[in-house]
C-alpha positions in Angstrom: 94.9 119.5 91.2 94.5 115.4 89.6 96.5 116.5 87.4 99.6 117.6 89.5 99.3 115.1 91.9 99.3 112.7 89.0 102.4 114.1 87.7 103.7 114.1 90.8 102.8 110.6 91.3 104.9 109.9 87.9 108.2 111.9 88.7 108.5 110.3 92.0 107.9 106.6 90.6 110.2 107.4 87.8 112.7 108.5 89.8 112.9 105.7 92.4 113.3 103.2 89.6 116.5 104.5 88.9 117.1 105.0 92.7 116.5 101.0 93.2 118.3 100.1 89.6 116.6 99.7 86.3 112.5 99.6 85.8 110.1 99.1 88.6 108.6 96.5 88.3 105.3 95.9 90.2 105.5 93.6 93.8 104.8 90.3 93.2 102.5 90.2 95.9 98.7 89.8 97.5 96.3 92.6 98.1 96.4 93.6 101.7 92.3 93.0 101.4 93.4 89.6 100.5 94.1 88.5 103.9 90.4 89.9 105.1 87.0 88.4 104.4 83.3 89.8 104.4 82.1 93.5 104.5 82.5 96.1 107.6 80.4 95.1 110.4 81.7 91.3 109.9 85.0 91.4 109.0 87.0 88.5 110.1 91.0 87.7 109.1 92.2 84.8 107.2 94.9 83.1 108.1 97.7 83.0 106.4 101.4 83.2 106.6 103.6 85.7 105.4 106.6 84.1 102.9 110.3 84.4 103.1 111.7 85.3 100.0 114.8 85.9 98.4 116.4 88.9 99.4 118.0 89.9 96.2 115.2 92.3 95.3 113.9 92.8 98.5 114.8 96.4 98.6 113.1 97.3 95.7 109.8 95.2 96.9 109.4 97.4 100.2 109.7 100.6 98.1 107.4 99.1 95.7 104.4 98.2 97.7 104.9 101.3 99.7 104.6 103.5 96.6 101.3 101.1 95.5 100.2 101.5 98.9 100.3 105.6 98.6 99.0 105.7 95.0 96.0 103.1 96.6 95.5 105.6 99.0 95.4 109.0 96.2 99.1 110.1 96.6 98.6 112.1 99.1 101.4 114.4 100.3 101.6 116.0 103.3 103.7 118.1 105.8 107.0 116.6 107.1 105.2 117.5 110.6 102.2 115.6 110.1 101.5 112.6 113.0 99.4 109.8 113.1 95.5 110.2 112.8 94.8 109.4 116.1 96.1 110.7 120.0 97.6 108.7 122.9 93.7 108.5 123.8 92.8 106.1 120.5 90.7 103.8 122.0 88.8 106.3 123.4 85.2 107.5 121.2 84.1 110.6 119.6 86.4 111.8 116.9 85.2 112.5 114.0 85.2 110.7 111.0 88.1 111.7 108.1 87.1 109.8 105.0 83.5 110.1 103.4 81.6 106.9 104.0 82.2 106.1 100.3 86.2 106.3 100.6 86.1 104.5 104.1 84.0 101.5 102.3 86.7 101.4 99.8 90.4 101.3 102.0 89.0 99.4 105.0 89.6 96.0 103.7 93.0 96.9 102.6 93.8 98.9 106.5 92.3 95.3 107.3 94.6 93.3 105.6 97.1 95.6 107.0 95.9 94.2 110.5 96.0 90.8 109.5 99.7 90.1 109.5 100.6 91.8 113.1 99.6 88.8 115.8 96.8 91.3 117.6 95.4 91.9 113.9 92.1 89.5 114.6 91.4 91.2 117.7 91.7 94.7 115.7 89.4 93.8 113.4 86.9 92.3 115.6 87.0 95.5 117.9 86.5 97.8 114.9 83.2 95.6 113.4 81.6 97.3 116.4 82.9 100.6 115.5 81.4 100.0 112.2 78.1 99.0 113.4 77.8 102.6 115.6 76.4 105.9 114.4 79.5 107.0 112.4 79.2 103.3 110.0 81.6 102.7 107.6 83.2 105.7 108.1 84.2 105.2 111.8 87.7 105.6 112.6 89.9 102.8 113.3 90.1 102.1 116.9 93.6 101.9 117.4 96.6 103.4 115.0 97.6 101.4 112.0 100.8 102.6 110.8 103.2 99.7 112.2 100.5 97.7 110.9 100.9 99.2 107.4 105.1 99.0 107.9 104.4 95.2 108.9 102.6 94.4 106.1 104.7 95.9 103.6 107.9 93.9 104.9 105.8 90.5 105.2 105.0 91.0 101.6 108.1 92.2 100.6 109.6 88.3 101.9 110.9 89.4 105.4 108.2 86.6 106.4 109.5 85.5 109.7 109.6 87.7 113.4 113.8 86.9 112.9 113.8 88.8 109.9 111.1 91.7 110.8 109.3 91.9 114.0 105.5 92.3 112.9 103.7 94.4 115.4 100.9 96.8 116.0 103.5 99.3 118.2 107.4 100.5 116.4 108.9 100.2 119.7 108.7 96.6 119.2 110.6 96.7 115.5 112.6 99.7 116.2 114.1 97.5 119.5 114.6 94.6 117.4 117.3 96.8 115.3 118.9 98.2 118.2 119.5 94.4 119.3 120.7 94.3 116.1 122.8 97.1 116.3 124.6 95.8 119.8 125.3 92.2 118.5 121.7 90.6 119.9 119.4 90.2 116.5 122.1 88.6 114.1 119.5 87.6 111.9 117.2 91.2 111.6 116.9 92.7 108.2 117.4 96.3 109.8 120.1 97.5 112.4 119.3 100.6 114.0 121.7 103.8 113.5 120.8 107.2 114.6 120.0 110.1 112.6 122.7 111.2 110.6 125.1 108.1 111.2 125.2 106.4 108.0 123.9 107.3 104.9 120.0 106.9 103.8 118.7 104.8 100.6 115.4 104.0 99.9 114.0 101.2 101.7 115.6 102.3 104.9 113.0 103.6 107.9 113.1 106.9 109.5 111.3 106.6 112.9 110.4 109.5 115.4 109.1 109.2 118.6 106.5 111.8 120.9 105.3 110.1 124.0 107.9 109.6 124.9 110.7 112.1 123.4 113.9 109.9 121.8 116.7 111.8 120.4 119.1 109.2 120.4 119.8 105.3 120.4 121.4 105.7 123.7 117.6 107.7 125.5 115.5 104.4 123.8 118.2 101.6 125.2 117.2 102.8 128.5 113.8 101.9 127.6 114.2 99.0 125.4 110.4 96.5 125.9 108.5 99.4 127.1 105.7 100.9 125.0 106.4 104.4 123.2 104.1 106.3 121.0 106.4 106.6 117.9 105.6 106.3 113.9 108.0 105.3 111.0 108.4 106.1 107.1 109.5 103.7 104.5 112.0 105.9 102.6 111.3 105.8 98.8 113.2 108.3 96.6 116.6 110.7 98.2 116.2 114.0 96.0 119.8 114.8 96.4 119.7 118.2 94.3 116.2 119.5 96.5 118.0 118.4 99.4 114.7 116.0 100.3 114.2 112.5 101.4 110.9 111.4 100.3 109.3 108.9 102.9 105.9 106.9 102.7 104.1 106.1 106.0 100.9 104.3 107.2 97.9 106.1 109.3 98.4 110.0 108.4 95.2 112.3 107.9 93.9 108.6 107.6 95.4 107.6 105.0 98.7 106.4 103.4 101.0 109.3 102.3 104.4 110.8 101.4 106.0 113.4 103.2 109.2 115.5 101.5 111.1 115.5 104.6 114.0 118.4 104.6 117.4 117.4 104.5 121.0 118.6 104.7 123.9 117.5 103.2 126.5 115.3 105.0 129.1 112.8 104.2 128.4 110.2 102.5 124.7 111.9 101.7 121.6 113.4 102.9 120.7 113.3 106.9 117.2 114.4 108.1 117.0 118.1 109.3 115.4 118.5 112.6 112.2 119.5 111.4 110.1 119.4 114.6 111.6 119.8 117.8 109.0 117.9 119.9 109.1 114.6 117.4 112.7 114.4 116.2 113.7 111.5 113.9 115.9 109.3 116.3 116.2 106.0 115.1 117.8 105.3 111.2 116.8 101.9 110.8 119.2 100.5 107.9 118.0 97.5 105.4 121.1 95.2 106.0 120.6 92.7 103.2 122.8 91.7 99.7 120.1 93.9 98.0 
């Protein structure tokens, strides 16, 4: 099974260089368990900004630290259907622990870091020190959900530094409004602007976002709603497998950890489009990377 996923692993790294043009070349970037200091149980956040960088590779940055991010994490792959790790209920107790003690030790301080760029990440962190000095210890789940946390951090390191460029936030809604602002002439200066599924074509480095509590199919159902909270996750797209019909897509907070999902596809003009896949948490939102890159 090491084997295959490591092959796996390989293929799909492979093939998003050429995706992105020419060798990947590693993120110039921090650790995420950079921005953290000390050990679970008193864990505080450092502070420090994220940078604005040129945008000339900045495509290929957010695919790259999402795909060191998975392979961090094991490479997991999962099912296109797979949610976030915890319910609406999150910062309620008593779920279970999904990572052995030893595996928790190891990715908190990077789930951490994650925290530390969002503005409620030294609150997060503080909360979960308690968590970690309960009965489940290291292992403890993290009290609230940390995949906009993971998308957050992967933009501030890829050099969409400032809330013009990216919103950073521990909620999508907050991101995924920011690109429909964008979209309707409000966000001039956003590095995504929001389409929806199946509008325009999909390239790695884009965001594929779906929504359960409540249901968005379209744009039009979330404009209604614009500035009010939504339980909704996003995916970093990182490879389009034109001939297998797949997008592949790396998101934050999934069985626990960071994985890819093979999301079904069909063909449209212009390229793939996400096949409704799950009824109850359709993709609704396209969010397009909009810079020179």
């Amino acid at each position: 099974m090491v084997d295959v996923m490591r092959g796996r692993q390989i293929y799909i790294l492979a093939t998003v260089a050429l995706m992105v043009g020419g060798a990947a070349a590693r993120p110039s970037a921090q650790r995420a368990a950079d921005r953290v200091r000390g050990e679970p149980g008193v864990m505080s956040v450092r502070a420090e900004e994220c940078r604005t960088q040129s945008t000339a590779d900045v495509r290929r940055r957010i695919v790259d630290l999402a795909l060191q991010e998975w392979t961090f994490f094991g490479s997991r792959i999962t099912d296109p259907a797979e949610i976030e790790d915890d319910p609406p209920s999150f910062f309620g107790a008593g779920r279970r622990p999904r990572l052995t003690p030893a595996e928790a030790a190891r990715v908190a301080p990077s789930i951490a870091g994650y925290w530390a760029v969002t503005p409620e990440g030294s609150w997060i962190v503080a909360r979960q020190n308690d968590r970690w000095k309960g009965e489940d210890g290291v292992a403890a789940r993290w009290n609230a959900p940390w995949s906009a946390a993971f998308i957050s951090w992967v933009m501030c390191e890829a050099g969409l530094g400032t809330t013009a460029l990216f919103q950073r936030a521990i909620a999508h809604h907050a991101y995924i409004d920011q690109a429909i602002r964008a979209r309707d002439g409000r966000a001039p200066g956003a590095a995504f602007i929001a389409y929806d599924a199946g509008e325009t074509a999909i390239t790695p480095g884009d965001l594929l976002c779906s929504s359960r509590r409540p249901v968005y199919r379209t744009l039009a159902e979330r404009r209604r709603q614009m500035g009010v909270g939504a339980r909704s996750h996003c995916d970093v797209v990182v490879k389009i497998d034109e001939p297998a019909a797949r997008i592949h897509a790396v998101g934050g907070n999934v069985r626990g950890v960071v994985s890819l999902k093979r999301l079904p596809a069909v063909r449209a003009p212009g390229g793939l489009r996400v096949e409704a896949f799950d009824p109850d948490r359709p993709v609704f939102a396209h969010l397009k990377l909009r810079t020179a890159s």
